[in-house]
C-alpha positions, 0 to 999 in steps of 0.5 A: 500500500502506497505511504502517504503523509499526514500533511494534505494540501487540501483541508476542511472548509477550503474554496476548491475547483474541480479539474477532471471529470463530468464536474469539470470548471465547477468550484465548491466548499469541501465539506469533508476530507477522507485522508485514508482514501485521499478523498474531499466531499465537495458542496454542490459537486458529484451528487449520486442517487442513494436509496435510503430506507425508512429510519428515525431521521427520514421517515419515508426512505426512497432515492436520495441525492448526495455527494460522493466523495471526489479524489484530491488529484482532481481538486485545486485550493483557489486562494482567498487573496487573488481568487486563482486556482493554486498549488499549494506549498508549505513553509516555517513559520517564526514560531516553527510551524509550517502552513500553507502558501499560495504558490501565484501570490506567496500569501499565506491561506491557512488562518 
């Protein structure tokens, strides 16, 4: 199995655009990421039909619409600072710890 490290270019809460697939050019907000299968579900982005059985929560069940997850390969971060899809790099802070960087401005996007 392939190595992975515990630092994800991609996080929580992060503005995203989509760059493969049927969902291509569309931008959304990660709601969720899934780190052991390098996944992100995206607000508004690859929605599935799921049926659901009835349960506490959805009295009826039937066919419900959801996100599924997409692969972190097919997202790009887009900065807060210049609005641009960007690669994201990582750098030492005065204190020692490392966040992230807009690769196009040089701004730093973690808050």
């Amino acid at each position: 199995m392939k190595k992975t490290s515990n630092k994800l270019a991609i996080k929580r809460e992060d503005q995203v655009k989509v760059l493969t697939g049927k969902e291509v050019g569309k931008t959304g907000k990660v709601l969720k990421i899934i780190p052991q299968k390098q996944r992100a579900i995206v607000e508004g982005i690859n929605f599935i039909k799921k049926a659901e059985r009835p349960s506490q929560r959805m009295q009826k069940g039937g066919i419900v619409e959801k996100e599924a997850p997409v692969h972190l390969s097919n997202l790009m971060v887009i900065c807060k600072h210049c609005n641009k899809p960007t690669r994201i790099g990582r750098t030492k802070v005065d204190d020692g710890f490392s966040v992230r960087v807009c690769k196009k401005c040089g701004e730093i996007i973690d808050k």
